[in-house]
C-alpha positions in Angstrom: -11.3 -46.7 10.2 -14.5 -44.6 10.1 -15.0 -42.2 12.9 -17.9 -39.4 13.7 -16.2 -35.7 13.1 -18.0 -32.7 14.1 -18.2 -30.7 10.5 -18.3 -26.7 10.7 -22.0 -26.2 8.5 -22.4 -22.2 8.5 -21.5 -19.5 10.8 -23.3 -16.4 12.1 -22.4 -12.8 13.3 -23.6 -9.8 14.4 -22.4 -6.7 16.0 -24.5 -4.1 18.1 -25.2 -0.4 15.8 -23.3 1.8 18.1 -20.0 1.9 17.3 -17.7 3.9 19.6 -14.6 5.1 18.1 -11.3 5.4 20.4 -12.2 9.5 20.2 -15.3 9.2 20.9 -13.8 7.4 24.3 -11.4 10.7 24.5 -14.3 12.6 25.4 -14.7 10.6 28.6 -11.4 8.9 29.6 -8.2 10.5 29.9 -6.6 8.5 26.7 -6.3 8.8 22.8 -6.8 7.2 20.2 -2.7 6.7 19.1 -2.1 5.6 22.5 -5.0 3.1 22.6 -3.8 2.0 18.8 -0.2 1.8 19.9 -1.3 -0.6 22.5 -3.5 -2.7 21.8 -4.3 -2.4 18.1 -7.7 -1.3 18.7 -9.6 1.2 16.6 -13.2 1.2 17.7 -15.7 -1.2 19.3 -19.4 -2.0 19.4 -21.9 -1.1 22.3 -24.9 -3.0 22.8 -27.7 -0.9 23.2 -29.8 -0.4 26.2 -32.7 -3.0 25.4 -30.0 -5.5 24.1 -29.4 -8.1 25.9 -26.8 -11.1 25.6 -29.7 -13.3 24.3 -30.7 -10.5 21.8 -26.9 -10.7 20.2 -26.7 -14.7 20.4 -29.6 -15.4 18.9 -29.3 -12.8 15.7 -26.1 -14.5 15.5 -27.2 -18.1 15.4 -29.9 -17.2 13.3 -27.7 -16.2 10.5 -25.6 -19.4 10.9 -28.8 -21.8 11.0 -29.8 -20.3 7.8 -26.0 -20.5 6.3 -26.3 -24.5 7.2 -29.6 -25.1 6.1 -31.0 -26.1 9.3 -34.4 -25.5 10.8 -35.1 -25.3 14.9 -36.3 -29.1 15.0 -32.8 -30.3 13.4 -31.0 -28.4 16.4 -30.8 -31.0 19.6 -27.9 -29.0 21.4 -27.3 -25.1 22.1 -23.8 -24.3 24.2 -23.6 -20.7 24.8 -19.8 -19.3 25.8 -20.5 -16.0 28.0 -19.4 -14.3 30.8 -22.4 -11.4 30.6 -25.7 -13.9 30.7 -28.8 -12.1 30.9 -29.7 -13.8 34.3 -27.8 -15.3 36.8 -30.1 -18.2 35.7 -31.7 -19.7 33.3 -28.7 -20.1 31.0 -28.9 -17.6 28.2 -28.8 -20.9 26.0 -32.3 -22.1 27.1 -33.5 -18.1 26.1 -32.1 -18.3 22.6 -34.0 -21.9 22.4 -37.1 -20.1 23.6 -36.2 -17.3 21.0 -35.5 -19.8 17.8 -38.6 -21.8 18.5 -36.3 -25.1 18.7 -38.8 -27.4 20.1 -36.3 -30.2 21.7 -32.9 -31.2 22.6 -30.7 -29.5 25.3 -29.3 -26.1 25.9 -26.8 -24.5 28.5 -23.8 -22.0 29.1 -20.2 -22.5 29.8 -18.1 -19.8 31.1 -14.9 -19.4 30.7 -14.1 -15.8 29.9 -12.7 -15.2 26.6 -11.8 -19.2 26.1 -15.7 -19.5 26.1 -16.1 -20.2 22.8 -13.3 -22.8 22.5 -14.9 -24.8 25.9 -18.1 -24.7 24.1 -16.8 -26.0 21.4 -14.8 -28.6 22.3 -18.4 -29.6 24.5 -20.5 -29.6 21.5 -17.7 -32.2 19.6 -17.3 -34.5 22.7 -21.4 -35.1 22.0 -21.3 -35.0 18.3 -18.5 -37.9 18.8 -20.0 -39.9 20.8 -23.3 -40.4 19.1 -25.5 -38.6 21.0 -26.2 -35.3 19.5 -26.4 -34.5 15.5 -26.3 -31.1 15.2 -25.2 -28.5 17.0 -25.6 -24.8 17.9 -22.7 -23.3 19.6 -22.5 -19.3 20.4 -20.4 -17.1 21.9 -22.0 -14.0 23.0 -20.5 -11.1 25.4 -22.1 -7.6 26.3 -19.0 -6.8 28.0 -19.5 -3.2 28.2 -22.0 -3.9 30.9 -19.1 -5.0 33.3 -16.5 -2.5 32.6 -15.8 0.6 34.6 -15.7 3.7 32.1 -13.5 5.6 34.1 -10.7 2.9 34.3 -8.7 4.0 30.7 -6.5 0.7 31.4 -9.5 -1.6 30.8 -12.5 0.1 29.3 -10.7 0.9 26.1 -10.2 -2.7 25.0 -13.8 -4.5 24.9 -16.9 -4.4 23.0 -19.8 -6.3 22.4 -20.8 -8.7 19.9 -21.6 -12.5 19.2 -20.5 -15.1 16.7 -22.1 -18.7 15.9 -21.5 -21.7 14.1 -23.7 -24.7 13.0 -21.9 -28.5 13.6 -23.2 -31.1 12.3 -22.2 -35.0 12.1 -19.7 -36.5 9.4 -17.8 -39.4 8.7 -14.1 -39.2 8.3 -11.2 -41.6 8.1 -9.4 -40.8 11.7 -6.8 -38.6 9.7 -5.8 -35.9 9.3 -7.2 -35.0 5.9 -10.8 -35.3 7.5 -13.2 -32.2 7.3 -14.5 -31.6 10.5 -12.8 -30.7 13.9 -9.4 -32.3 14.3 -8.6 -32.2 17.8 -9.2 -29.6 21.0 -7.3 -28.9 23.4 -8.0 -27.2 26.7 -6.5 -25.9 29.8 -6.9 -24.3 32.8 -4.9 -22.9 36.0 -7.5 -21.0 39.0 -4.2 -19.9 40.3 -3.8 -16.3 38.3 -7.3 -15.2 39.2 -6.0 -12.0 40.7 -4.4 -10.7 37.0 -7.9 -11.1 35.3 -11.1 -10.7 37.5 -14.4 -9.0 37.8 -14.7 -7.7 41.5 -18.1 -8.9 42.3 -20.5 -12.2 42.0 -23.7 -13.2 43.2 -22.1 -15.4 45.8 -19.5 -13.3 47.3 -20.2 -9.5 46.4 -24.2 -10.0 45.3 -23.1 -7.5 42.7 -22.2 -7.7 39.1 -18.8 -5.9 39.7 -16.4 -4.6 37.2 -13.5 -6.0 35.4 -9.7 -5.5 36.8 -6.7 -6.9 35.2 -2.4 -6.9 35.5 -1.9 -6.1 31.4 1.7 -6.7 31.6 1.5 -10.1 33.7 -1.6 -11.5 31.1 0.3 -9.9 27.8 3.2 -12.5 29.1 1.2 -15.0 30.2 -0.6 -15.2 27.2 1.7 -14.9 24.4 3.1 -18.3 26.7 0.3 -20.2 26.8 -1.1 -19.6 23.5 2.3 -20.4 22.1 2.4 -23.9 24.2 -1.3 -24.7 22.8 -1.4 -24.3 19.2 1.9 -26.4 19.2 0.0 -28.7 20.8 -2.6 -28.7 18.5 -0.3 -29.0 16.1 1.7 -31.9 17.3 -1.2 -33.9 17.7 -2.1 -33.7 14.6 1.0 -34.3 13.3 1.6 -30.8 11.5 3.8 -27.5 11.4 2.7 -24.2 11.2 3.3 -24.7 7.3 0.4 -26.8 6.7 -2.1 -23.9 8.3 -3.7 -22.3 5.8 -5.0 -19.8 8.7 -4.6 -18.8 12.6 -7.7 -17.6 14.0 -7.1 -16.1 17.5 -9.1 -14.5 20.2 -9.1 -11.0 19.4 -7.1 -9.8 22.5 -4.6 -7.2 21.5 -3.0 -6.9 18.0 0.8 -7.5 20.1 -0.4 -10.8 21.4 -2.1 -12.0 17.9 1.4 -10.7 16.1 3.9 -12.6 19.1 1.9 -15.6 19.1 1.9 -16.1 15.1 5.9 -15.5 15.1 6.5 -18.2 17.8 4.2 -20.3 16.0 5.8 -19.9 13.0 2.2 -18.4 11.0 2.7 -15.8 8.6 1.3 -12.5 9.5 -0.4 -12.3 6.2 -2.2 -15.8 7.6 -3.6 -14.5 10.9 -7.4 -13.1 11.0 -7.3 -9.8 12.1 -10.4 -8.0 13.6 -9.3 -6.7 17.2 -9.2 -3.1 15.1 -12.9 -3.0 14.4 -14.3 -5.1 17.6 -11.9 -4.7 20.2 -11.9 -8.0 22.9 -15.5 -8.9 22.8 -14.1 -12.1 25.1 -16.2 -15.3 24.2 -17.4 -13.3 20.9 -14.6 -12.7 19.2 -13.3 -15.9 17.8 -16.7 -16.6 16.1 -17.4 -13.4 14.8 -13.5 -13.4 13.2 -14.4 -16.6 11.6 -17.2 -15.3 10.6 -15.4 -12.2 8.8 -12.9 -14.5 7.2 -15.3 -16.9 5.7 -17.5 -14.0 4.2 -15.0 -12.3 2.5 -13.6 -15.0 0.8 -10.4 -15.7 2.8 -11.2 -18.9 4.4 -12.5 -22.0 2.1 -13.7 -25.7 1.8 -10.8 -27.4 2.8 -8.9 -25.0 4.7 -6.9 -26.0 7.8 -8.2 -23.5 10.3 -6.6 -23.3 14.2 -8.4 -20.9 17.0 -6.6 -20.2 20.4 -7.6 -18.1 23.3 -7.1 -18.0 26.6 -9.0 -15.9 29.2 -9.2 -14.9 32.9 -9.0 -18.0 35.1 -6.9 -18.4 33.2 -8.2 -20.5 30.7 -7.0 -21.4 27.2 -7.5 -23.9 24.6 -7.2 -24.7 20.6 -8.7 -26.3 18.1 -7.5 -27.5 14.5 -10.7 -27.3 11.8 -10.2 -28.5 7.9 -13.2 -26.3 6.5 
C-alpha cells in the first residue's frame, strides 16, 4: 500500500547574541549558578535583543532550513508557527515571516500551545501533507520568552530563553510501515484543567496586559515526567516498537531531571537523549527544533534514524512524534 508521508527536508536554528550566563543572573536575582545547575540543569540562555522580535528569530530560522532543503519561497504553500510570544496579538507571526521570505502563495498561521507548540504544528503541517493538499511545508517554533517573565521571580526567570528552530516537510511516498522515512505517527493531548500550575497572569481578553509567567515546579516536574512517559509509549506502541529500536529521544528542553526521568521510564539510554537545556534553557515552542537542529549538525542524528520528540506545556499540553530521518 502506498501512502503520502510527510519527509523531514532540512532544518534551521538560530539563537539571539546575548547570552546570559546563570552569574550574570546572580547579579540581579537572589540565586547562583550551582543552585540553578543543581535544579534544572541549566547553564546559560539567550536574550533576544531589544529590536528582535519573534518574527526576526522565526524567520532567520526558517531561512537556514529552506536553504538546507533546497526550497525556494514559491515551493512553500504552508507556514505553522508554534509561539506563545507573537509579535502582535494579530496577524499571526506566520503571515509576517511569509511577508519576510517573499513566499508569494499558500497559507500561513500560528498555533499555541506553550512549549508543545512545535509538536501541534507539526502534527498540523502532516495532517495536510497527508491528505493531499499541501506539498511542502514550513513549520517553526519561535519563543521570545524573556519578554513574559518577571526578572525578580528567581523560581521562574532562571529557566527560559529565547530562540527559534525550523524544519522543511515535504511529500513522500512510503509503504504504510514502519520502515518509511517520513513522520510515523503523532500524538497529542491536552487537559485545560491544570491551568493554575503553568500560566501567564494576563491576556488581551481578561487582563488587556501581556502578564508574566507563574508556575507550581513541583506539581509540573510530576506531572510531566507522567505524561511524557504515557506519550512516547504511545508513540511507540503504535508503531509497534520499544525503546530499543530508537536510535534517539529528542525532548522539549524543560529541565535536565525531567529529560533524565523520562528516558529511564522509557527505557532510552542517556547516552541517546539530545541534550541542550544547558546552553538554551526552556525556550518553550523553540527548543525541540533548535535541539534537532544541534543533533543533526554535529553529526549525531542521520539518514535513517528513528527520531521521537515529546513535550508538554502549560495547559497542559503534550504530544510525540516518531520520525525515521
Amino acid at each position: 500500500m502506498t501512502i503520502i508521508r510527510s519527509r523531514l527536508a532540512g532544518v534551521g536554528a538560530y539563537l539571539p547574541q546575548r547570552v546570559v550566563t546563570n552569574d550574570d543572573l546572580a547579579k540581579i536575582v537572589d540565586t547562583s549558578d550551582e543552585w540553578i545547575v543543581e535544579r534544572s540543569g541549566i547553564r546559560q540562555r539567550h536574550i533576544a535583543a531589544d529590536d528582535e522580535m519573534t518574527s526576526d528569530l522565526a524567520t532567520a530560522a526558517a531561512r537556514e532550513a529552506m536553504e538546507d532543503a533546497g526550497v525556494s519561497a514559491d515551493e512553500i504553500d504552508l507556514i505553522i508557527v508554534g509561539t506563545t510570544t507573537p509579535d502582535d496579538t494579530f496577524p499571526a507571526t506566520a503571515a509576517k515571516v511569509q511577508a519576510n521570505l517573499e513566499v508569494p502563495g499558500g497559507f500561513a498561521f500560528d498555533v499555541q500551545a506553550v512549549c508543545s507548540g512545535f509538536l501541534y504544528a507539526l502534527a498540523t503541517a502532516d495532517k495536510f501533507i497527508r491528505c493531499g493538499e499541501v506539498k511542502t511545508a514550513l513549520v517553526i517554533g519561535a519563543e521570545t520568552f524573556s519578554r513574559i517573565l518577571d526578572w525578580s521571580d528567581r523560581d521562574t526567570c532562571v529557566l527560559f530563553g529565547d530562540g527559534a528552530g525550523a524544519v522543511v516537510l515535504k511529500a513522500a511516498t512510503g509503504e504504510g510501515t514502519n520502515a518509511d522515512t517520513g513522520i510515523l505517527s503523532t500524538h497529542l493531548h491536552a487537559d485545560g484543567r491544570f491551568r493554575d500550575l503553568l500560566y501567564v497572569d494576563g491576556g488581551p481578553s481578561r487582563t488587556k496586559t501581556v502578564g508574566h509567567v507563574h508556575m507550581t515546579g513541583k506539581e509540573v516536574f510530576r506531572h510531566a515526567v507522567t505524561k511524557l512517559a504515557t506519550v512516547v509509549d504511545e508513540a511507540l506502541v503504535a508503531n509497534g516498537m520499544t525503546g530499543a529500536d530508537l536510535d534517539w529521544l529528542v525532548p522539549h528542553q524543560a529541565n535536565r531531571r525531567i529529560l533524565t526521568s523520562t528516558a529511564k521510564k522509557a527505557g532510552v539510554p542517556e547516552d541517546r537523549v539530545v541534550v541542550t537545556v544547558d546552553k538554551h534553557a526552556n525556550t518553550s515552542a523553540a527548543s525541540i527544533p533548535l535541539a534537532l537542529h544541534t543533533a543533526v549538525r554535529d553529526g549525531r542524528i542521520k539518514a535513517g534514524h528513528v527520531v521521537l520528540i515529546e513535550a508538554m506545556g502549560g495547559g497542559f499540553t503534550w504530544g510525540s512524534a516518531l520520525v525515521r530521518m
